[in-house]
C-alpha positions as a Markdown table, in Angstrom:
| # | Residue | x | y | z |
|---|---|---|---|---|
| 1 | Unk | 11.3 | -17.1 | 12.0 |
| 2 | Unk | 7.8 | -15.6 | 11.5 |
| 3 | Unk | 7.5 | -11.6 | 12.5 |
| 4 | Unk | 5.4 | -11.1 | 15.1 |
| 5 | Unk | 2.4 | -9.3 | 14.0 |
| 6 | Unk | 0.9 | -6.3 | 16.6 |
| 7 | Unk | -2.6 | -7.4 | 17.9 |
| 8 | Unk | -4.1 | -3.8 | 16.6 |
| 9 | Unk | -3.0 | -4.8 | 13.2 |
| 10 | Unk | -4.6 | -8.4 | 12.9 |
| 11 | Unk | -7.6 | -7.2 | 14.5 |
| 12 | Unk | -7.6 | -4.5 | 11.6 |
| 13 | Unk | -6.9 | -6.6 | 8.7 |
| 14 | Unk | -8.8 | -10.0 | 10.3 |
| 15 | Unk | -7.3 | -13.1 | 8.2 |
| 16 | Unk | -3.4 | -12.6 | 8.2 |
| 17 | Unk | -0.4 | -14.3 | 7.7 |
| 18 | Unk | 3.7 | -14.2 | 8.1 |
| 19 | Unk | 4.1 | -11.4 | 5.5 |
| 20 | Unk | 1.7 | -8.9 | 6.9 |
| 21 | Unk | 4.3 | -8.8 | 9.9 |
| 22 | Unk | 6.7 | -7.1 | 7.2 |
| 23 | Unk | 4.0 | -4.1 | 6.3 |
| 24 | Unk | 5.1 | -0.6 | 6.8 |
| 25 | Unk | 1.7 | -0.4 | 8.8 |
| 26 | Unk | 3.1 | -2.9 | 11.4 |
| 27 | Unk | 6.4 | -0.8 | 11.9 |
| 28 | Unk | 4.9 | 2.9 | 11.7 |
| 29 | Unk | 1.6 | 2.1 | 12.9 |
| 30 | Unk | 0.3 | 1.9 | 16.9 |
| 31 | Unk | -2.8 | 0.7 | 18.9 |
| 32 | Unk | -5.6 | 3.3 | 18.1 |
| 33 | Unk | -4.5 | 5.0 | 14.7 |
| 34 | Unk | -6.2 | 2.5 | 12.5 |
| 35 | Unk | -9.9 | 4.5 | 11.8 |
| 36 | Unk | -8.8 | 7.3 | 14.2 |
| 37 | Unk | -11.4 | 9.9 | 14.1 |
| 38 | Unk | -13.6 | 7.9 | 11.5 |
| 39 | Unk | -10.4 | 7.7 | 9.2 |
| 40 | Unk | -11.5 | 4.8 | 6.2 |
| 41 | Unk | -9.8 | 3.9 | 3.1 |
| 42 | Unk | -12.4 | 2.9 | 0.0 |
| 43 | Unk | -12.3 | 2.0 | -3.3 |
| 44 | Unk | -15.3 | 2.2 | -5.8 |
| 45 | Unk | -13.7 | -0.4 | -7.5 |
| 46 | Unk | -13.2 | -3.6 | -5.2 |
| 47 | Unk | -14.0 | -4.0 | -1.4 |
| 48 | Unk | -12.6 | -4.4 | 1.7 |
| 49 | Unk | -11.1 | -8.0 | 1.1 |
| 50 | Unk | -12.7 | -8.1 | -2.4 |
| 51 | Unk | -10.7 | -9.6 | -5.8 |
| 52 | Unk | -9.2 | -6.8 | -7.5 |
| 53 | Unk | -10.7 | -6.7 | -10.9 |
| 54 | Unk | -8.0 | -7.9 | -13.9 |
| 55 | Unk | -8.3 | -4.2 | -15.1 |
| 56 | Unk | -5.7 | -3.1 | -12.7 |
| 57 | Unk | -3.7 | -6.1 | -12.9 |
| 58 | Unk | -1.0 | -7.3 | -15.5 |
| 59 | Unk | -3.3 | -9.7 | -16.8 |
| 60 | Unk | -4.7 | -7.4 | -19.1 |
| 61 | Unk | -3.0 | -4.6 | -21.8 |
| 62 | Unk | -3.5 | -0.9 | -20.9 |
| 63 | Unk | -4.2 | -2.0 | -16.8 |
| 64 | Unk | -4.0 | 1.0 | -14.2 |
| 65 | Unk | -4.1 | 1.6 | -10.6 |
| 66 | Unk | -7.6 | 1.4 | -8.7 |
| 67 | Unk | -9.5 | 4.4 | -7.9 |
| 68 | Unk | -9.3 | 4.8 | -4.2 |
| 69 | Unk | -11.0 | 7.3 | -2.3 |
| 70 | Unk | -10.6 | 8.6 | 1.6 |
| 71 | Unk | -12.5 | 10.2 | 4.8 |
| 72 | Unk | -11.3 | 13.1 | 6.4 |
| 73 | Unk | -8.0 | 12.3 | 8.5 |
| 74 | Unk | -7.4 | 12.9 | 12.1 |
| 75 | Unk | -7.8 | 16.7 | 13.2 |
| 76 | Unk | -3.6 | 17.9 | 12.7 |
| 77 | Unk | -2.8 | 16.1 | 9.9 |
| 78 | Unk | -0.4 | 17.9 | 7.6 |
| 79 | Unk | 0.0 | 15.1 | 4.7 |
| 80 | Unk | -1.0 | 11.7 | 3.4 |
| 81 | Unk | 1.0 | 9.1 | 2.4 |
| 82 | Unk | 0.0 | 5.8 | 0.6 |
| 83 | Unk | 2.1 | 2.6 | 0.6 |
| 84 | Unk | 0.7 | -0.4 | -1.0 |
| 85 | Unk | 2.4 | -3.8 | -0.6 |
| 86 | Unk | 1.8 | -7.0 | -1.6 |
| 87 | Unk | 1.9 | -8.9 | 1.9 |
| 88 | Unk | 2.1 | -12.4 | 0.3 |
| 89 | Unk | 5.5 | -11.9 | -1.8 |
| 90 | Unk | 8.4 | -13.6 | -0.8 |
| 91 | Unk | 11.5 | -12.0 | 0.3 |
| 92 | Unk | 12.2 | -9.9 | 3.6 |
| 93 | Unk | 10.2 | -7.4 | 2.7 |
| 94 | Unk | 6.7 | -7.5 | 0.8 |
| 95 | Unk | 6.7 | -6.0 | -2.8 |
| 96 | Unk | 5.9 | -2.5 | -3.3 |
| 97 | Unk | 3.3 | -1.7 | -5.6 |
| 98 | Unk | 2.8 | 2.0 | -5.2 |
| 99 | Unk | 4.3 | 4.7 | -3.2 |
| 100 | Unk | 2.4 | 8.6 | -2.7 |
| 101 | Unk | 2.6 | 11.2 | -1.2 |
| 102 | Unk | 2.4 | 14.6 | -0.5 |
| 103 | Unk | -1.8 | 14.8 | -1.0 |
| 104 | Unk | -3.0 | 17.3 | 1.2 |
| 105 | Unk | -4.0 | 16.1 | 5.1 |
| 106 | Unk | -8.2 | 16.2 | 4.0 |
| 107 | Unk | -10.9 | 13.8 | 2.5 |
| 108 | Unk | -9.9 | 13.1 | -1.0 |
| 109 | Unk | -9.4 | 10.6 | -3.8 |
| 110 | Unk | -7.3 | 9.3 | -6.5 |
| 111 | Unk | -9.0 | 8.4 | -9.5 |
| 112 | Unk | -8.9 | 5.3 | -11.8 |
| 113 | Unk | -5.4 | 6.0 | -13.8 |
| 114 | Unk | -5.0 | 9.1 | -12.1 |
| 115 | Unk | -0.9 | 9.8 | -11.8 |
| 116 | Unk | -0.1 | 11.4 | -8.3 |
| 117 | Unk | 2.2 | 14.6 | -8.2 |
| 118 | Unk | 4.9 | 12.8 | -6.0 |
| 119 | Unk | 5.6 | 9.1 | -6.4 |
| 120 | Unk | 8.4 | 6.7 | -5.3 |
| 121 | Unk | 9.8 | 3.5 | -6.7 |
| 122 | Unk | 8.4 | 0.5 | -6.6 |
| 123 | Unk | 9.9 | -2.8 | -6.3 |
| 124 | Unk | 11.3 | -2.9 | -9.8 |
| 125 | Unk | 12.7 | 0.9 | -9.0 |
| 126 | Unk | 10.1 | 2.6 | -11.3 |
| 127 | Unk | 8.2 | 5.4 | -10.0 |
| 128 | Unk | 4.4 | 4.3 | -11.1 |
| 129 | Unk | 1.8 | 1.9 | -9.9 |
| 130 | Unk | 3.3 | -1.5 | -10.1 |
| 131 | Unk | 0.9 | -4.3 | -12.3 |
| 132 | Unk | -0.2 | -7.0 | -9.4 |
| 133 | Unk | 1.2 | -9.8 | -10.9 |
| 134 | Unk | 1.7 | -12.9 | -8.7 |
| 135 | Unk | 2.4 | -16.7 | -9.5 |
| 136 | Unk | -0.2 | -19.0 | -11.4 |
| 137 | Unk | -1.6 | -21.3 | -9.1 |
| 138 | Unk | -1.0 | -20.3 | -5.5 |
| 139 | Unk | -3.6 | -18.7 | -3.6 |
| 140 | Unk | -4.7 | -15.1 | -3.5 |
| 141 | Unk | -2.7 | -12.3 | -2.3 |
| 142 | Unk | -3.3 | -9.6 | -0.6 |
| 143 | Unk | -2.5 | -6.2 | -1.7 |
| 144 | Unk | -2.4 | -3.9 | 1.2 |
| 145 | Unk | -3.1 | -0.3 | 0.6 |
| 146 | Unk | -2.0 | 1.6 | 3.5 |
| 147 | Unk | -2.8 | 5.7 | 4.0 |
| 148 | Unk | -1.2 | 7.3 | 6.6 |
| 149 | Unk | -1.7 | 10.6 | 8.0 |
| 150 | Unk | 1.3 | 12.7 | 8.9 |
| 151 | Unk | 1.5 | 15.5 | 11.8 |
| 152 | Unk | 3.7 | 17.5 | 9.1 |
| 153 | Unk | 4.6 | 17.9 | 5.4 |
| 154 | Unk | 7.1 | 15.6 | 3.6 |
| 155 | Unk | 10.1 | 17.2 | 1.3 |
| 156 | Unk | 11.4 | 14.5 | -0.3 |
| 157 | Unk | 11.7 | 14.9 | -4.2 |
| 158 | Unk | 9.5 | 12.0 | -6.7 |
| 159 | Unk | 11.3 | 9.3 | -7.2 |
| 160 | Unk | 12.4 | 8.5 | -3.4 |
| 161 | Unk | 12.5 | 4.8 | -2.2 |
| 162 | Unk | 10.5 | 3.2 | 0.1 |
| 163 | Unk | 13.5 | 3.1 | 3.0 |
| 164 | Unk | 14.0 | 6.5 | 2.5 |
| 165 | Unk | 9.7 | 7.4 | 2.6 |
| 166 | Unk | 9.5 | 5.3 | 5.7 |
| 167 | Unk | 12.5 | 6.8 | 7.8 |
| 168 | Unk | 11.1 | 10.8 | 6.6 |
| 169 | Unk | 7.2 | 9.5 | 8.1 |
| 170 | Unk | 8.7 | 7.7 | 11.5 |
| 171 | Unk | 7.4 | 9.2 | 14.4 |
| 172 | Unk | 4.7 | 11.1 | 12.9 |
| 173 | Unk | 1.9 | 8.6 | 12.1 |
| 174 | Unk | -0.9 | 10.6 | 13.5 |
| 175 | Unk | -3.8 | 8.0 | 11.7 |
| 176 | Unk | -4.1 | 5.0 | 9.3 |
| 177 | Unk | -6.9 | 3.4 | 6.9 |
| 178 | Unk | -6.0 | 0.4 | 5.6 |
| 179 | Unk | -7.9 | -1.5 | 2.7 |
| 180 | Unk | -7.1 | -4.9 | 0.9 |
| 181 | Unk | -7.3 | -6.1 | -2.2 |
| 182 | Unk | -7.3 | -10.0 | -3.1 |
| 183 | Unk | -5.7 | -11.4 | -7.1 |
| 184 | Unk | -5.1 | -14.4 | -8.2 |
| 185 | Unk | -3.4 | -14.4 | -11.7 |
| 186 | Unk | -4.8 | -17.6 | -13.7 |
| 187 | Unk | -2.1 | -17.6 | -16.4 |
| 188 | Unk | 1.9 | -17.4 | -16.1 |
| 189 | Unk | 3.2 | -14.6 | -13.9 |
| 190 | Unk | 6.0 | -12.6 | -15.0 |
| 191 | Unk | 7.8 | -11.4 | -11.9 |
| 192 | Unk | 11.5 | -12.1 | -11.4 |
| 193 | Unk | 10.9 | -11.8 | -7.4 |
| 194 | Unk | 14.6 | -11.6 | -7.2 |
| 195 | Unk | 14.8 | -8.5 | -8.7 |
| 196 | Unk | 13.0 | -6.9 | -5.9 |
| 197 | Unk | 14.5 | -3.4 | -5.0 |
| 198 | Unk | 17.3 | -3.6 | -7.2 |
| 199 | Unk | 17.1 | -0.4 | -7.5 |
| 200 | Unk | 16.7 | 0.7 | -3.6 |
């Protein structure tokens, strides 16, 4: 059965499918938070709905994450969190590529490679940005990089999972910038999708 995507969430993202329904946007998020109080999500490196370049992909040696860089949040927020999914993989919930948090509740940025303080584990249960890496010959996916802004500090130690991320942020969405990346890998993909969250 497809999930029922909120109105406020396909009018934010335009172009969506079944698996944006499965997003952590679409369960912590609410009419009004996406761009409240100017609140935008950029990267220097690809635009809104733009291919992510191979760089920060598996399809080359030595790839990192994307810089990414953010607008002041909402007046009260405390913290900022960043999920990034891949809204196209199969399963019942999209694949996590990266999860921060704890970066302070103010305009900011994460650079090209840059390692955050405080990350969580990914789909393969490794606490680091997650290679893009989807199957040859299906269309693009998109990569969702989602930044929420909290109404109060996180304590959960590095290494948390994405369940346990989500239930500490519930109630306390405050704001939300959302930015997507599109890939396409040319040559043979590498994921074993049904390893996702073995580790969660």
């Amino acid at each position: 059965m497809a999930d029922t995507i909120p109105g406020w969430l396909s009018a934010a993202l335009g172009t969506v499918r079944e698996g944006h329904g499965r997003l952590v946007a679409a369960r912590l998020g609410a009419d009004g938070l996406v761009g409240k109080s100017g609140f935008t999500l950029s990267s220097a490196a690809f635009a809104n709905g733009g291919e992510l370049d191979p760089s920060f992909t598996a399809d080359e040696e030595d790839a990192v994450a994307p810089p990414l860089e953010w607008t002041a949040p909402p007046p009260g927020t405390q913290e900022l969190v960043l999920v990034v999914e891949d809204a196209d993989s199969p399963g019942e919930k999209p694949f996590c590529h990266w999860l921060v948090w704890g970066m302070p509740g103010q305009k900011g940025q994460i650079l090209e490679g840059e390692t955050p303080q405080r990350v969580g584990k990914n789909s393969f249960g490794n606490s680091e940005w997650l290679l893009p890496d989807p199957p040859t010959g299906v269309d693009p996916h998109d990569y969702v990089f989602q930044l929420f802004a909290l109404d109060l500090p996180l304590v959960l130690m590095p290494g948390a999972s994405r369940e346990e991320l989500e239930a500490e942020m519930k109630g306390h969405v405050v704001g939300l910038a959302l930015l997507t990346g599109k890939y396409a890998r040319e040559e043979g993909g590498d994921y074993d999708w049904d390893d996702e969250d073995a580790d969660d």
